[in-house]
MDAnalysis code that builds the backbone (N, CA, C; Angstrom):
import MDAnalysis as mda
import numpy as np

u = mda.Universe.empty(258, n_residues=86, atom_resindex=np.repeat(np.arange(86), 3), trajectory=True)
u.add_TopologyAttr("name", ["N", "CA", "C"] * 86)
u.add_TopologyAttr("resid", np.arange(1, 87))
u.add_TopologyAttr("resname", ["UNK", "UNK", "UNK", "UNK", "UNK", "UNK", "UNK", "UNK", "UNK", "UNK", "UNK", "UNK", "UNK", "UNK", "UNK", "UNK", "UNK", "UNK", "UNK", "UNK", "UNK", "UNK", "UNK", "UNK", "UNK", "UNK", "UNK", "UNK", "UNK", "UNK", "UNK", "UNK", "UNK", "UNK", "UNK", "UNK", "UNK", "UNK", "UNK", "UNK", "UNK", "UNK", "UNK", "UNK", "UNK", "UNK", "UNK", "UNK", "UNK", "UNK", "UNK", "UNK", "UNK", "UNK", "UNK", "UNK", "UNK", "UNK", "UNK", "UNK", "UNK", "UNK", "UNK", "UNK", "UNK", "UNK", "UNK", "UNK", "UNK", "UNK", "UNK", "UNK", "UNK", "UNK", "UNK", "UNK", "UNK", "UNK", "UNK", "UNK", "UNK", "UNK", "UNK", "UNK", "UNK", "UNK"])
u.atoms.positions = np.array([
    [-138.274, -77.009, -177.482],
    [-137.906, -75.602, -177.418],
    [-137.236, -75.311, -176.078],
    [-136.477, -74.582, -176.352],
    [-135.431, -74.383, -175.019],
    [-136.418, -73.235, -173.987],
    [-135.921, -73.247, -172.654],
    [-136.667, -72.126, -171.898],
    [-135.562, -70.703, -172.367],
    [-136.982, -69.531, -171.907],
    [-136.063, -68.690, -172.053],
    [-134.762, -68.072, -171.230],
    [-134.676, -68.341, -169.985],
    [-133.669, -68.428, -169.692],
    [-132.140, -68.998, -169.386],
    [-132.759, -70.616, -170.249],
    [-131.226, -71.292, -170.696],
    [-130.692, -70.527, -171.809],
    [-131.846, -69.849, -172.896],
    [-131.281, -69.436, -174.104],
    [-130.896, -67.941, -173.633],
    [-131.452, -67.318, -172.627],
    [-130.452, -65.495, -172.281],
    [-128.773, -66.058, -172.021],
    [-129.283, -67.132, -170.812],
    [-127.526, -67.366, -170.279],
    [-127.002, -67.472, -171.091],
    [-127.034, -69.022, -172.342],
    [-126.383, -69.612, -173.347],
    [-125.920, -68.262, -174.645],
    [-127.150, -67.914, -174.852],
    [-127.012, -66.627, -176.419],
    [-126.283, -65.556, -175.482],
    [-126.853, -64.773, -174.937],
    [-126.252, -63.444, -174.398],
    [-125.110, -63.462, -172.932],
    [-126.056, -63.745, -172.063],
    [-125.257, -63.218, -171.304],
    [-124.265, -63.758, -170.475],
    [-123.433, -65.270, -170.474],
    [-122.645, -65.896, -170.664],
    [-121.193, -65.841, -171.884],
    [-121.694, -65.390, -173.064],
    [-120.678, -65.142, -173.917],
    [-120.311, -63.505, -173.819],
    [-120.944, -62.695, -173.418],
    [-120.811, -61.587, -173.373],
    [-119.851, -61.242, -172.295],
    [-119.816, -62.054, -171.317],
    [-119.174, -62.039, -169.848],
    [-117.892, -62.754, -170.545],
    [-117.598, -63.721, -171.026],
    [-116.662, -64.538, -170.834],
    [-115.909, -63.427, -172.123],
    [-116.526, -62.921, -173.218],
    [-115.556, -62.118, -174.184],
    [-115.310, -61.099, -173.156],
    [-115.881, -60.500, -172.582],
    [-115.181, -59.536, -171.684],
    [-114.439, -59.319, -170.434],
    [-114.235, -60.310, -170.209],
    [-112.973, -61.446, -169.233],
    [-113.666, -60.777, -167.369],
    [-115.090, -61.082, -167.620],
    [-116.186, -60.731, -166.339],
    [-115.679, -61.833, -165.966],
    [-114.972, -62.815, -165.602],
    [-115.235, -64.091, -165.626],
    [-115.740, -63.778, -163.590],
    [-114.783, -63.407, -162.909],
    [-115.516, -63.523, -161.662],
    [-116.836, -63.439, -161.048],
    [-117.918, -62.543, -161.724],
    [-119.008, -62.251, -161.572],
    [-119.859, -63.357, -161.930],
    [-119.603, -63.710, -163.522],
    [-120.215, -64.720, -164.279],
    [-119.780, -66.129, -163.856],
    [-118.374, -66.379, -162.672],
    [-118.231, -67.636, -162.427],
    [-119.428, -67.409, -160.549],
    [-119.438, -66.577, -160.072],
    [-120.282, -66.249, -158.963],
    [-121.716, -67.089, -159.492],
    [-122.119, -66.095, -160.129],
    [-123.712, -66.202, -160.894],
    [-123.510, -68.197, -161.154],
    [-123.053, -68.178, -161.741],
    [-122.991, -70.071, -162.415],
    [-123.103, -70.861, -160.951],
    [-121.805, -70.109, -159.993],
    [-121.801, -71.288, -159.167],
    [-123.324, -71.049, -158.371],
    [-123.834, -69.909, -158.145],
    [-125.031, -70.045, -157.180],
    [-126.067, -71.294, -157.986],
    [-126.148, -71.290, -159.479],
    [-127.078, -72.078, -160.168],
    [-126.555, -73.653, -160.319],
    [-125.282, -73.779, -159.881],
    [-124.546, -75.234, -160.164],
    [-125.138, -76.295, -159.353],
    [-125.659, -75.830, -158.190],
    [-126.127, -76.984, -157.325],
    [-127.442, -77.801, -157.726],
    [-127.218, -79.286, -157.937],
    [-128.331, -80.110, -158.738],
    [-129.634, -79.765, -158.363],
    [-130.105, -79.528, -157.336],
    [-131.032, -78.526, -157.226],
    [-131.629, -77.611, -157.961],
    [-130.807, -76.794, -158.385],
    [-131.246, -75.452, -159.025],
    [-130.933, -75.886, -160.625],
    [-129.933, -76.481, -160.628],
    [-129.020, -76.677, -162.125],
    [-130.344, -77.446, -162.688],
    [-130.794, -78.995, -162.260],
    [-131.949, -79.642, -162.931],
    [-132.778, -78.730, -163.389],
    [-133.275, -77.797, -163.085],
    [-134.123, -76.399, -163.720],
    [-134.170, -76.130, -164.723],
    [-132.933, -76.115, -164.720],
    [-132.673, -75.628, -166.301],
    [-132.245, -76.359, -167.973],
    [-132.648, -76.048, -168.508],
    [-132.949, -77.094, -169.077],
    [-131.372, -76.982, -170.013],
    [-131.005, -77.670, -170.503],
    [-129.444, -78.096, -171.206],
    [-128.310, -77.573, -169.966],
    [-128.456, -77.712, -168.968],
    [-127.479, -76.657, -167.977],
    [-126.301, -77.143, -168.354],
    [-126.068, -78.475, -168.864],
    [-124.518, -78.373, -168.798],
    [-124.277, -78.137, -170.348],
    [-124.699, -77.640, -170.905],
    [-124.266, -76.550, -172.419],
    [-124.785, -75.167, -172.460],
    [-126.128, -74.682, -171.175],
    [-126.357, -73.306, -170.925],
    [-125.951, -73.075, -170.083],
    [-124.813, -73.845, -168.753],
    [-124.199, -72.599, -168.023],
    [-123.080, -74.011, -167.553],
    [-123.056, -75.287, -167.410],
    [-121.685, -75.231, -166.673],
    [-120.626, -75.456, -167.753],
    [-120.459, -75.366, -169.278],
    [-119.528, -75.470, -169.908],
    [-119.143, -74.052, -169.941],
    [-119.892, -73.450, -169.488],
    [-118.605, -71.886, -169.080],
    [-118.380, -71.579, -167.962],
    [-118.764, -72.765, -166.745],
    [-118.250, -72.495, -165.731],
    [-117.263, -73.278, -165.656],
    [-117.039, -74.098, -166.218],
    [-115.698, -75.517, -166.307],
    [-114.753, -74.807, -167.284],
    [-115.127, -73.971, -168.318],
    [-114.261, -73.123, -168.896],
    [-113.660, -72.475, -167.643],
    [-114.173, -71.211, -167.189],
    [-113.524, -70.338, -166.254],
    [-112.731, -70.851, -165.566],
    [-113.251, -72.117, -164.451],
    [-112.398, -72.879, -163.569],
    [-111.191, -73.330, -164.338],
    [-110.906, -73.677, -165.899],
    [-110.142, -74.120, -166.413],
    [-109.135, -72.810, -166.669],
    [-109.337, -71.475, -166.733],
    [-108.839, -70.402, -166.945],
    [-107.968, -69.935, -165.636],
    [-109.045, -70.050, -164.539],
    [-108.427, -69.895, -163.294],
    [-106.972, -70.727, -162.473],
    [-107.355, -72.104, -162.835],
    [-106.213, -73.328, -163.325],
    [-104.634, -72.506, -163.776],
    [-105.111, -72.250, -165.354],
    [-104.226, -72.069, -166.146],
    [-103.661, -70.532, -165.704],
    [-104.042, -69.349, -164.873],
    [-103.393, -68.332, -164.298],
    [-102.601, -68.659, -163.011],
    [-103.277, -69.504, -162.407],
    [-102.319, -70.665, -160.888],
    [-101.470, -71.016, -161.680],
    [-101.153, -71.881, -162.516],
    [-99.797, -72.521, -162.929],
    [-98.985, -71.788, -163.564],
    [-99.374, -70.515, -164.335],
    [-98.532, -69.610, -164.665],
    [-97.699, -69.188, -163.815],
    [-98.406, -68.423, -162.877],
    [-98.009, -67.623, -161.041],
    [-97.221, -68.230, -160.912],
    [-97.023, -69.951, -160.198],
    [-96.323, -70.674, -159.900],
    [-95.284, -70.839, -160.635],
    [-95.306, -70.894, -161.663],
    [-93.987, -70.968, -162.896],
    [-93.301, -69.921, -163.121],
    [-94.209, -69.061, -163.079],
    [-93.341, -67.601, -162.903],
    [-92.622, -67.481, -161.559],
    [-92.603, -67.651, -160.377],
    [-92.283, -67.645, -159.504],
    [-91.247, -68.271, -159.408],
    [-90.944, -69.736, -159.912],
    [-89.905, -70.259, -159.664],
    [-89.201, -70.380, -160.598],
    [-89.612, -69.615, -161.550],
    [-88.367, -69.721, -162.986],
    [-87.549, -68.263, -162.854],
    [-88.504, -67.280, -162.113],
    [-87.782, -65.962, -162.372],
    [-86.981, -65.634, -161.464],
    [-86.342, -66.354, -160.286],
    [-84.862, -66.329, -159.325],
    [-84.180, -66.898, -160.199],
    [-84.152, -67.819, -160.681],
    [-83.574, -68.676, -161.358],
    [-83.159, -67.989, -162.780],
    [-83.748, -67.336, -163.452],
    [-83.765, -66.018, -164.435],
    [-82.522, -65.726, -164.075],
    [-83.296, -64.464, -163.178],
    [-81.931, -63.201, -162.475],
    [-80.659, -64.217, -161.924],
    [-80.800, -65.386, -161.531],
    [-79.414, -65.347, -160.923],
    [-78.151, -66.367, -161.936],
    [-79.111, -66.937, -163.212],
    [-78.681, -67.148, -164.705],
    [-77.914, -65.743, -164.989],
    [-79.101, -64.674, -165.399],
    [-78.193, -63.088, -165.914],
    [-77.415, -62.747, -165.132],
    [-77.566, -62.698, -164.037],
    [-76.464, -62.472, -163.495],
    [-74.610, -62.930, -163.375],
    [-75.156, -64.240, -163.554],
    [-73.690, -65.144, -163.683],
    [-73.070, -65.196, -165.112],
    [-74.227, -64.742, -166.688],
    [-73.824, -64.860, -167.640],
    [-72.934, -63.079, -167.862],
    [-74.208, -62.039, -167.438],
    [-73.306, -60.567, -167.337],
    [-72.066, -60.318, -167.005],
    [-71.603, -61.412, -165.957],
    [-70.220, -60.854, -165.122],
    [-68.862, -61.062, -166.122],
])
């Protein structure tokens, strides 16, 4: 039987955070519990809290490489329209 607080994080309040794009708060909360220390505690930790903290980090990832792509595609944009407008 699972403890009850792998099953709050895992059932409630982990999916509740991540559908409601809390992710900063809920990646805070994870990382204070990530350290093997605290994480051994708990019992399934890496399916009751760090597969949604490796999610987030993977989210956070994927908004960096956007930024970056956006950044260097959109001079490159405007100065395309520009040369095709004239």
């Amino acid at each position: 039987m699972r403890n009850p607080f792998a099953l709050l994080l895992t059932c409630s309040f982990s999916p509740d955070a991540i559908i409601n794009e809390n992710y900063k708060y809920l990646k805070g909360f994870l990382e204070d519990l990530a350290p093997p220390e605290r994480s051994a505690l708990i019992q399934d930790w890496e399916v009751a809290g760090l597969v949604y903290l490796d999610y987030i980090r993977v989210i956070e990832m994927l908004d960096r490489i956007q930024q970056v792509t956006n950044q260097n595609i959109c001079p490159f944009f405007l100065q395309f329209w520009w040369i095709v407008s004239k």
